[in-house]
KEMARVEX-871325 format. One record per residue (C-alpha): x, y, z; residue in three letters. Coordinates in pm, whole numbers, plus 50000, padded with zeros to 5 digits. Last residue first. Layout:
((X, Y, Z), "ALA")
...
//
This chain:
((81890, 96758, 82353), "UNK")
((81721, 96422, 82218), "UNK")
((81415, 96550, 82090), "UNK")
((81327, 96925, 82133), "UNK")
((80997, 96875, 82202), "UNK")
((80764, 96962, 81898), "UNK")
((80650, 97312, 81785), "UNK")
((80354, 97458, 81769), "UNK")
((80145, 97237, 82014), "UNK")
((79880, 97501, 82142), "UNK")
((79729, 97492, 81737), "UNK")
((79458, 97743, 81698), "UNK")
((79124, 97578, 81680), "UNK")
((79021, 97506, 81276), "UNK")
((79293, 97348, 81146), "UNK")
((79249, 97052, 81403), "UNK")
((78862, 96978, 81298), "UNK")
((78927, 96668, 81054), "UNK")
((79172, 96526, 81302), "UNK")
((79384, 96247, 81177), "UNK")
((79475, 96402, 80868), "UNK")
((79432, 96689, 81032), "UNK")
((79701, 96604, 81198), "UNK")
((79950, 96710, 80936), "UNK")
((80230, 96452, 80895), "UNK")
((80604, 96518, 80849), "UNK")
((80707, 96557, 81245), "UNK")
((80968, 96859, 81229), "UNK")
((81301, 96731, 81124), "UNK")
((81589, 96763, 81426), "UNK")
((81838, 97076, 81354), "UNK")
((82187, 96980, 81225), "UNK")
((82147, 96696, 81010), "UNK")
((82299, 96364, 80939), "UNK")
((82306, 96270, 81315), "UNK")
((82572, 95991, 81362), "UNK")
((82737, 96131, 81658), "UNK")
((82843, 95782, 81834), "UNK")
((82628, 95907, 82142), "UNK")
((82347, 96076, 81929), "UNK")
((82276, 95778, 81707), "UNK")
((82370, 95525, 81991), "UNK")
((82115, 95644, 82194), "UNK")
((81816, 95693, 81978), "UNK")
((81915, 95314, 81862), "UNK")
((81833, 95202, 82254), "UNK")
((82097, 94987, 82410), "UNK")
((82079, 94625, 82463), "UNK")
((82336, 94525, 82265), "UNK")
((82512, 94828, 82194), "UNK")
((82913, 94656, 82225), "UNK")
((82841, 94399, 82052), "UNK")
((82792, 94585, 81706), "UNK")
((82410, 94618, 81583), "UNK")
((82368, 94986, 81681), "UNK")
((82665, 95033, 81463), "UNK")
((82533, 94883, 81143), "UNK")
((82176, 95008, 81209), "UNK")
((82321, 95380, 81228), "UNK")
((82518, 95336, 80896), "UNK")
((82208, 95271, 80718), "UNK")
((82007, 95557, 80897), "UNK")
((82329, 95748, 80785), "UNK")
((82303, 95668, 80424), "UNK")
((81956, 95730, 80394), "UNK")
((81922, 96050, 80582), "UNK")
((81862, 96092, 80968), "UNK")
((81817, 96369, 81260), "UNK")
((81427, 96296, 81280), "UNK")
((81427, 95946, 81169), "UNK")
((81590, 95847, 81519), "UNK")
((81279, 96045, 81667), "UNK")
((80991, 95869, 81456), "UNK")
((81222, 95538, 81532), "UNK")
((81238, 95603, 81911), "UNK")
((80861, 95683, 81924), "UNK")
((80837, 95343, 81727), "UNK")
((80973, 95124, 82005), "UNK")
((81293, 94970, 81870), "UNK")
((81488, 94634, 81921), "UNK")
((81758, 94573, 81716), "UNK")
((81797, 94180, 81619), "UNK")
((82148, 94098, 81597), "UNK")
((82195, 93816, 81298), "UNK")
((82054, 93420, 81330), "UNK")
((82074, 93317, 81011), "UNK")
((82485, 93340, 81028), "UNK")
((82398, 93100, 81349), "UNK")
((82234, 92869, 81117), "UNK")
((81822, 92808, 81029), "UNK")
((81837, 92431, 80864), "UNK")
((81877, 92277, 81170), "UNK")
((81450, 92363, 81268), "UNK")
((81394, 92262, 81584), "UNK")
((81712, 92476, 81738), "UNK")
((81515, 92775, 81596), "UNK")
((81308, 92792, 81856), "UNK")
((81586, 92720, 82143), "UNK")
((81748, 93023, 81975), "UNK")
((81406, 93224, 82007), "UNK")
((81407, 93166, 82421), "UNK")
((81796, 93331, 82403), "UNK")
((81696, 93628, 82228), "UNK")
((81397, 93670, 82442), "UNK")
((81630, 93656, 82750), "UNK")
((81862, 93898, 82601), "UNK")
((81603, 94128, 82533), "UNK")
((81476, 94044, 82928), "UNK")
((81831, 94140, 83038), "UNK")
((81848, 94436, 82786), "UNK")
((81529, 94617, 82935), "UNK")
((81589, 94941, 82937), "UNK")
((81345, 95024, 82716), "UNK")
((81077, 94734, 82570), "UNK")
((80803, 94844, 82744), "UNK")
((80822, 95135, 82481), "UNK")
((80495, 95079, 82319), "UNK")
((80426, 95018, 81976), "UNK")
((80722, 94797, 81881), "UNK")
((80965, 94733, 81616), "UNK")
((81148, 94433, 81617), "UNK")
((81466, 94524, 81368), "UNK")
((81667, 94319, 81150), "UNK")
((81922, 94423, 80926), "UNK")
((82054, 94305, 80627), "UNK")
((82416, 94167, 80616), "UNK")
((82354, 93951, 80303), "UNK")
((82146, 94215, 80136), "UNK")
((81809, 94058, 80045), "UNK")
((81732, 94033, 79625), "UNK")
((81329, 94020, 79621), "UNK")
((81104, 93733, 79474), "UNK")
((81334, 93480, 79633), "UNK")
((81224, 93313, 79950), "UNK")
((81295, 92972, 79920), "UNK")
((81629, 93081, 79805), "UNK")
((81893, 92911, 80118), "UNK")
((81951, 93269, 80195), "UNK")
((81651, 93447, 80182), "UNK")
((81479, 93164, 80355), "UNK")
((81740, 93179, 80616), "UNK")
((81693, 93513, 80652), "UNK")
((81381, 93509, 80667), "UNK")
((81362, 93219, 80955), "UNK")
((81592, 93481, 81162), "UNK")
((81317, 93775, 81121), "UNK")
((81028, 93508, 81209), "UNK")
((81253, 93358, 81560), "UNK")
((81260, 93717, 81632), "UNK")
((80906, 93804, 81615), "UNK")
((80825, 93492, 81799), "UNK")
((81033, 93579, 82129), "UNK")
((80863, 93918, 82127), "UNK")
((80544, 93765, 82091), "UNK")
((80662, 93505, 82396), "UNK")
((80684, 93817, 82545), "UNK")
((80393, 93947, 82582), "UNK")
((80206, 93610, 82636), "UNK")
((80440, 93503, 82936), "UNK")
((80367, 93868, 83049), "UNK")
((80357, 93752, 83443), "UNK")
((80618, 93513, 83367), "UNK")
((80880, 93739, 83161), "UNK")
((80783, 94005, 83404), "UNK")
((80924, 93825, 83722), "UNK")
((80916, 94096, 84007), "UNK")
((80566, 94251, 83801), "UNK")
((80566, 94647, 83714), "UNK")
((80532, 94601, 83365), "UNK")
((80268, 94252, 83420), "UNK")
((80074, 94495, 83702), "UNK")
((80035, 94763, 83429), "UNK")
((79864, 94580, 83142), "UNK")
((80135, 94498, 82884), "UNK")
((80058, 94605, 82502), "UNK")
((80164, 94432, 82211), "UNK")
((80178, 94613, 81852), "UNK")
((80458, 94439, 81736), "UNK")
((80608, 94483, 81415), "UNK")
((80872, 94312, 81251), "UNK")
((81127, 94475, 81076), "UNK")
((81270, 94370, 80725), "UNK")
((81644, 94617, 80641), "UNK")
((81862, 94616, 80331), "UNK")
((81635, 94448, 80105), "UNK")
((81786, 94480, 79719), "UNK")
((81785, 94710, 79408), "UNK")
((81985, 94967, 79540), "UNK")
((81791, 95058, 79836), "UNK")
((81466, 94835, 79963), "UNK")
((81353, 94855, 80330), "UNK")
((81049, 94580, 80392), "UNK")
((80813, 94581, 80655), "UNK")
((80587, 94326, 80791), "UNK")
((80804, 94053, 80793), "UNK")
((80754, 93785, 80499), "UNK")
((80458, 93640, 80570), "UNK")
((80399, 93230, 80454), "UNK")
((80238, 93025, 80256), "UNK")
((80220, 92664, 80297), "UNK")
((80339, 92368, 80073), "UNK")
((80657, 92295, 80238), "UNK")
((80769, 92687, 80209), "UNK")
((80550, 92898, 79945), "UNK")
((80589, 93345, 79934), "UNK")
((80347, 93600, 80085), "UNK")
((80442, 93958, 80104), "UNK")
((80487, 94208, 80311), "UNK")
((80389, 94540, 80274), "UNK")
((80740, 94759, 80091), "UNK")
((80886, 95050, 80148), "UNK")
((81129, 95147, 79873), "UNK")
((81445, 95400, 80012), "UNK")
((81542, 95686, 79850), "UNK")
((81240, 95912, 80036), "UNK")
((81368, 95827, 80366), "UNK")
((81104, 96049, 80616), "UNK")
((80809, 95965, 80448), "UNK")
((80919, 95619, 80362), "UNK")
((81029, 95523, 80700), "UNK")
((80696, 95682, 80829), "UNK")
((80490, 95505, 80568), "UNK")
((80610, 95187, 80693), "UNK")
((80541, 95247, 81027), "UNK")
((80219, 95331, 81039), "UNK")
((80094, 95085, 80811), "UNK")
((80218, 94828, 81058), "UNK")
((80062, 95008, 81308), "UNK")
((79737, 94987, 81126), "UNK")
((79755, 94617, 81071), "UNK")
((79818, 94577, 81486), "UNK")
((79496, 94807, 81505), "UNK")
((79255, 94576, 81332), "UNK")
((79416, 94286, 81500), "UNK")
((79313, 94494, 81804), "UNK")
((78995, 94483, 81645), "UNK")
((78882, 94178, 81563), "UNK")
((79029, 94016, 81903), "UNK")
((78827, 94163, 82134), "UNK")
((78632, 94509, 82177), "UNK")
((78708, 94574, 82478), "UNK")
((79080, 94621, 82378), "UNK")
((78977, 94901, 82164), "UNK")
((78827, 95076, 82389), "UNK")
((79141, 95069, 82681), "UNK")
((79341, 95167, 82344), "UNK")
((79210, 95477, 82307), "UNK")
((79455, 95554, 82646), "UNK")
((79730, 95577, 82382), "UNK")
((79544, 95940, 82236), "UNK")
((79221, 96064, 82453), "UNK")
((79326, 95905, 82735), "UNK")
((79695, 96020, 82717), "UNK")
((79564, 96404, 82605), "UNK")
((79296, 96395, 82963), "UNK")
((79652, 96289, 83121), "UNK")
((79812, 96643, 83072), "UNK")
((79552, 96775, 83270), "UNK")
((79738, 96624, 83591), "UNK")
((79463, 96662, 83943), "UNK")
((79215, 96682, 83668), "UNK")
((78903, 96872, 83833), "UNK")
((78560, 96914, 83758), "UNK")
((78277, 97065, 83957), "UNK")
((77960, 96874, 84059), "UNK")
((77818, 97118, 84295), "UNK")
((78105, 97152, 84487), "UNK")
((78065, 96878, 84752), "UNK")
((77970, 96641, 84466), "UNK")
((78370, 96710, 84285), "UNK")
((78362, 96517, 83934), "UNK")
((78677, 96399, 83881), "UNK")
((78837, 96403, 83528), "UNK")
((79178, 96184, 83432), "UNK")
((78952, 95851, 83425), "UNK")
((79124, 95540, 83263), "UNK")
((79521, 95670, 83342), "UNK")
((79396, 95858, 83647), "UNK")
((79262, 95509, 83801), "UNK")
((79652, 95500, 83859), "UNK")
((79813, 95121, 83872), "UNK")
((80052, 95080, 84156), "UNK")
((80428, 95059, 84095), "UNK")
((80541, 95328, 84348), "UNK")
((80392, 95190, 84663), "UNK")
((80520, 94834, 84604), "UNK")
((80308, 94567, 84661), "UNK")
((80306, 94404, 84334), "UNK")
((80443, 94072, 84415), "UNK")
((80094, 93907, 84523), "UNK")
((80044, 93692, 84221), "UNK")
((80091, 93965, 83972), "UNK")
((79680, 93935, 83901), "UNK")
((79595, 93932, 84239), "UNK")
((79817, 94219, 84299), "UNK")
((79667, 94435, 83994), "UNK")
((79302, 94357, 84063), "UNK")
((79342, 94489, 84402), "UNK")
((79500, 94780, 84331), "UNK")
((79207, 94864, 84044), "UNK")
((78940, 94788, 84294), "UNK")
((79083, 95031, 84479), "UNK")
((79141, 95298, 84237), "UNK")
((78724, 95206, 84121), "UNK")
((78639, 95261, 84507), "UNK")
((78799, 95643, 84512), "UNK")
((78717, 95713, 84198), "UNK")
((78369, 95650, 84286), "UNK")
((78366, 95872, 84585), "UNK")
((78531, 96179, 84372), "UNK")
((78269, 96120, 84066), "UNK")
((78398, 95958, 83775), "UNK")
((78542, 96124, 83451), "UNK")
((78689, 96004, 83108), "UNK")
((78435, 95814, 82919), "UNK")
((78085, 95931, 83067), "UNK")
((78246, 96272, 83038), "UNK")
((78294, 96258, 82640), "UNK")
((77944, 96126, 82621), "UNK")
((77817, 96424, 82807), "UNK")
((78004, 96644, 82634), "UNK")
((77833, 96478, 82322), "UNK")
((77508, 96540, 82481), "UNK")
((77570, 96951, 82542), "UNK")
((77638, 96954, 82140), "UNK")
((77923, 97096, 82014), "UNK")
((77868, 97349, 81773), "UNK")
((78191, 97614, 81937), "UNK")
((77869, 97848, 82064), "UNK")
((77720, 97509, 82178), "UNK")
((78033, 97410, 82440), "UNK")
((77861, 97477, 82782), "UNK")
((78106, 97399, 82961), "UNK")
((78100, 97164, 83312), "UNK")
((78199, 97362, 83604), "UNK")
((78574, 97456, 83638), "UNK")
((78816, 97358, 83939), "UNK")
((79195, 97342, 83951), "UNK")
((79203, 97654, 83717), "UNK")
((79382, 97701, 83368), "UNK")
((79496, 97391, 83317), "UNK")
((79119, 97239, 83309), "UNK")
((78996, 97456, 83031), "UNK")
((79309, 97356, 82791), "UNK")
((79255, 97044, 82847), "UNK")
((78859, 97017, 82834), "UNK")
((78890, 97175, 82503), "UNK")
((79164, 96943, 82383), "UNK")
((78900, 96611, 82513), "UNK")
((78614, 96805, 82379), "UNK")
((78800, 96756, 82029), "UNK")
((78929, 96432, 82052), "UNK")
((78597, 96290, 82140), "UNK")
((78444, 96459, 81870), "UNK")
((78644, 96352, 81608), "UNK")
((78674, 95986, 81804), "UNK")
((78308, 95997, 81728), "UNK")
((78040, 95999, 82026), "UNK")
((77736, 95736, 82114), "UNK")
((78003, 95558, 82377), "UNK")
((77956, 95191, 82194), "UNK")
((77896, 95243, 81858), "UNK")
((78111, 95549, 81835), "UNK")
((78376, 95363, 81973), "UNK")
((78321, 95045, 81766), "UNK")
((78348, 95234, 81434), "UNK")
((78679, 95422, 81521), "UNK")
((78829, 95076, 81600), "UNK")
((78633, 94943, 81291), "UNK")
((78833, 95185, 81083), "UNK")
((79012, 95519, 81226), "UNK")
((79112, 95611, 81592), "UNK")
((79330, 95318, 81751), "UNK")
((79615, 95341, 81469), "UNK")
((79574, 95676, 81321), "UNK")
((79482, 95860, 81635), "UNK")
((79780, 95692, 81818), "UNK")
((80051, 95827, 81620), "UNK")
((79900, 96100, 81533), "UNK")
((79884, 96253, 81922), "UNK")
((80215, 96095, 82025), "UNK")
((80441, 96267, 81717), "UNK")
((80239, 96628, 81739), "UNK")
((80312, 96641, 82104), "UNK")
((80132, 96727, 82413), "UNK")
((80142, 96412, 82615), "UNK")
((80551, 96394, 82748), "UNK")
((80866, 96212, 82675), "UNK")
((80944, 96278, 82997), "UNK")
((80652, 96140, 83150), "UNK")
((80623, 95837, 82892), "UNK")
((80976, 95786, 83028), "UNK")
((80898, 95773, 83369), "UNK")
((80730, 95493, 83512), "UNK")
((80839, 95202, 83231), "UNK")
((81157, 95345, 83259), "UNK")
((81214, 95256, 83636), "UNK")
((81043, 94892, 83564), "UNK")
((81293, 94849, 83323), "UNK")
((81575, 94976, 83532), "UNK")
((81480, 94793, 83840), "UNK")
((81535, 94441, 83633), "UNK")
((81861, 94555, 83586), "UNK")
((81868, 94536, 84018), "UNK")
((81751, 94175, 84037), "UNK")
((82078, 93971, 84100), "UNK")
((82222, 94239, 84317), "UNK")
((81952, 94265, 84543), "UNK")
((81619, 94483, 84500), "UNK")
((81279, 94393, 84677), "UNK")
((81294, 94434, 85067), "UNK")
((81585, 94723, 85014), "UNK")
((81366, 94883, 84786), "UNK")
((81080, 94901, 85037), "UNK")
((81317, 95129, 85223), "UNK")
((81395, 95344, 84941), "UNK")
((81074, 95392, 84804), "UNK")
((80935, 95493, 85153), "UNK")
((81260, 95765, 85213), "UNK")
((81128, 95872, 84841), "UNK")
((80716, 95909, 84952), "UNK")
((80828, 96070, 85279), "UNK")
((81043, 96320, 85083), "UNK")
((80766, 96368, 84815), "UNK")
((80534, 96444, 85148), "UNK")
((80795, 96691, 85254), "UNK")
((80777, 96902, 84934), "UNK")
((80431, 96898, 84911), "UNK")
((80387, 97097, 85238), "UNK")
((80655, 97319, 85149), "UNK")
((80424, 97427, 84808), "UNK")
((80167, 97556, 85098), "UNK")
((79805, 97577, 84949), "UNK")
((79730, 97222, 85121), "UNK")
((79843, 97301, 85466), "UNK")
((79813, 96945, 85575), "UNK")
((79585, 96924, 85881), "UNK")
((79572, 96769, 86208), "UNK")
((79249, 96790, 86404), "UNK")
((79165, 96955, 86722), "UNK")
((78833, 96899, 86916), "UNK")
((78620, 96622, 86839), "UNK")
((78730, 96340, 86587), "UNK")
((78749, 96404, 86206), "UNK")
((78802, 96010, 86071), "UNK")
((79121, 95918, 85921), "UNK")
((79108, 95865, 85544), "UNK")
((79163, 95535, 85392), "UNK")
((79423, 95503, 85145), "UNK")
((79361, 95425, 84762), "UNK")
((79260, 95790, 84639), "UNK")
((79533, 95972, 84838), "UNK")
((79811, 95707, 84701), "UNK")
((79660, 95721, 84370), "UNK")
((79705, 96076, 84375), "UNK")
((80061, 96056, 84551), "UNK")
((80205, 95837, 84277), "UNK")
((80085, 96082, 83982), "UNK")
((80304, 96351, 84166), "UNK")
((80566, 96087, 84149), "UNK")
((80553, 96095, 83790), "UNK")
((80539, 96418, 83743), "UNK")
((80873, 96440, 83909), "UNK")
((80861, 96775, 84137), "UNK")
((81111, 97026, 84111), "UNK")
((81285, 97213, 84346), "UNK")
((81628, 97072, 84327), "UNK")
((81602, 97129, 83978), "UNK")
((81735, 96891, 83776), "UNK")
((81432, 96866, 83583), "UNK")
((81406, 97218, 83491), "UNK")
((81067, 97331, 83444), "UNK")
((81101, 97610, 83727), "UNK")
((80897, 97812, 83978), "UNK")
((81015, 97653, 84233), "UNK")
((81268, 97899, 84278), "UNK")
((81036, 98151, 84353), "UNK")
((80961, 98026, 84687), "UNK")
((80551, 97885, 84732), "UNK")
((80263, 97973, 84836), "UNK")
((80003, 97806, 84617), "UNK")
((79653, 97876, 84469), "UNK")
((79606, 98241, 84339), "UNK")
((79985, 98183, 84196), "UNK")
((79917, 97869, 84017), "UNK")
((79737, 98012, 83699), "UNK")
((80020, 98237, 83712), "UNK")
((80308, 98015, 83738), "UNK")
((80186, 97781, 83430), "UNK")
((80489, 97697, 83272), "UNK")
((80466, 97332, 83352), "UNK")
((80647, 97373, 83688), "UNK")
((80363, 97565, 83854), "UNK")
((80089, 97378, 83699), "UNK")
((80226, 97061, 83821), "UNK")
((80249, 97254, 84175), "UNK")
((79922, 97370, 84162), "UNK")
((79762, 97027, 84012), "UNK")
((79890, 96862, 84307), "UNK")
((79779, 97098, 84576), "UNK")
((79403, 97044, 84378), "UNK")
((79439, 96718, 84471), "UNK")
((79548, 96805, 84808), "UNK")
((79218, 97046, 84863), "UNK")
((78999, 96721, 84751), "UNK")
//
């Protein structure tokens, strides 16, 4: 308990938070940073590493007379249990990395820190995942199931942030002077808290699952599943039922992507439910943002006396397609990102991936051979697999891999040529909300004909826009959508997110 609330001192610390962390911690000023390069500074994510860690290990019973004890105000004391955790990393890494599986490392790597750096708090993550897991018969389903509204759910969930950064430890609030109901904080609770000693068996079960389910390979202290992600809140018995979230910032993930633990339990119905929303999503951010272009839904056209989808988005300029994407709204569970053979333990992930390219190369061969004809397509339009999540990143050799599994697709079908078969650009849509930022029409355009040179397969669009210097404006576009669009209540609580990260640098 007292090195849980260590951990939320030093996040708080080094998330501009020095005085809520000064009654708490001892610590040398220069720790008192947000700078990642920081010698002093703690990754978030491995802070998230030593909770599951303290949660999954067994504890050492007190025995008579003296007993060892960390010094769990003492910043020094975290310090040199992050150096135990990285000498740990790097001698298990030596058991699991050779030269033949070290670009694998990089995925896994990015799949552990980039939602980190990318943060919680932001006007981009919090809409995103609002519209697609919190509206319709996702929305409906939640209510039906926890007795709350994603409304309200949201809403406790921001007041329960902000109360839980400001002290390791608060009792449960007593929101009626705000009209909330004591009941629906109850509700919201049920969904995101568990008791200390519950925690504690649910992060083992959890471990368990995830080895069993990667066949034994995920053993590796850094890649184990956090019963944080499900349940940021515990609820302390020894102190009368106080609450604490070692990381506050994960109360915003289950509140926003973490929705999508609900709608999975739900089945099929609605996570096609949310796949259409994404879709939506996506188009109406390319047209928000590139007012020149048309956005069109798919549509269906005849081939051998079926009909078929176009892909799910369509980028008309000048009279004719200039860009389809196809959107996939897959999700990995943790044990199949963090798996030694990923492409095996997310055969059904991928083979998705593998699909949506073999679909974007049948177009064009439609397009091109006139089966599909009820819109003029560019002959060097682009095509782009556009996913939700970013599992994607740094992950050229299993792009690559995909690429290669949808060529012995379209093998069966001799009709679909290798000038059918055009770079696919892979994109999660967080990179395409910020590549949109810094863009116009023409350079988006331009942007997709460089990313899809040789030389950048494999690397993210984001990347090549800022590397090759193809940012049309000067200052990045603030996000275009209001969330109370999303959030019927927003305008009415003053706004802590008033201006988004500065994307890119």
């Amino acid at each position: 308990m007292d090195f849980l609330a260590l951990l939320w001192s030093v996040d708080a610390l080094q998330s501009g938070r020095e005085d809520r962390a000064k009654p708490y911690l001892e610590y040398p000023k220069e720790a008192a940073t947000e700078h990642i390069e920081s010698s002093y500074f703690v990754y978030k994510w491995d802070l998230e590493t030593l909770a599951t860690l303290l949660l999954t290990s067994p504890k050492t019973p007190i025995r008579p007379g003296r007993n060892r004890r960390v010094n769990c105000r003492s910043f020094g004391a975290l310090g040199r249990t992050v150096n135990l955790l990285r000498d740990l990393e790097e001698a298990e890494s030596q058991l699991h990395i050779d030269h033949t599986t070290i670009v694998l490392e990089m995925h896994r790597v990015a799949q552990r820190q980039f939602p980190w750096q990318r943060g919680y708090a932001n006007p981009q993550q919090i809409y995103r995942f609002f519209y697609v897991y919190g509206q319709g018969a996702c929305a409906e389903h939640f209510q039906e199931t926890h007795g709350i509204s994603i409304s309200e759910f949201s809403m406790i969930c921001l007041l329960l942030f902000w109360q839980l950064s400001e002290t390791p430890w608060i009792l449960k609030p007593d929101t009626t002077a705000v009209g909330i109901a004591k009941e629906k904080v109850d509700a919201a609770l049920n969904i995101l808290s568990l008791t200390l000693p519950n925690a504690r068996i649910e992060a083992r079960a959890l471990q368990s699952k995830a080895v069993l389910n990667a066949g034994g390979a995920l053993s590796r202290t850094i890649y184990q599943p956090s019963i944080l992600r499900q349940f940021p809140i515990l609820s302390l018995p020894a102190m009368e039922g106080r609450l604490l979230a070692p990381l506050p910032q994960l109360v915003l993930y289950r509140a926003t992507a973490g929705l999508y633990y609900d709608v999975v339990r739900g089945g099929t119905p609605l996570i096609n439910d949310a796949n259409a929303r994404f879709e939506q999503y996506g188009r109406r951010l390319i047209q928000t943002y590139l007012e020149r272009f048309e956005v069109q839904q798919p549509q269906q056209y005849p081939f051998k006396g079926n009909l078929i989808d176009t892909p799910d988005i369509l980028v008309k300029d000048g009279g004719e397609i200039v860009a389809v994407l196809e959107c996939k709204a897959t999700k990995l569970s943790f044990d199949a990102q963090f798996a030694e053979n990923p492409m095996v333990a997310a055969k059904n992930a991928y083979d998705q991936m593998t699909k949506g390219i073999f679909q974007l190369w049948r177009f064009f061969s439609h397009a091109r051979r006139g089966i599909y004809s009820a819109e003029a397509v560019a002959g060097n339009a682009y095509g782009i697999l556009l996913t939700m999540e970013t599992w994607f990143a740094m992950a050229g050799h299993l792009q690559a891999q995909a690429v290669e599994d949808a060529k012995a697709k379209a093998a069966a079908d001799p009709d679909i040529t290798e000038a059918d078969m055009r770079p696919i650009m892979f994109c999660s849509i967080s990179e395409l909300e910020d590549t949109l930022g810094w863009s116009d029409e023409g350079s988006f355009l331009k942007l997709l004909a460089t990313a899809s040179e040789d030389k950048f397969r494999g690397w993210s669009i984001f990347n090549v826009q800022r590397d090759e210097k193809l940012r049309a404006r000067a200052d990045w576009r603030k996000f275009p959508f209001d969330l109370d669009d999303v959030m019927p209540w927003w305008s009415k609580v003053k706004d802590p997110i008033v201006t988004p990260e500065a994307v890119g640098g």
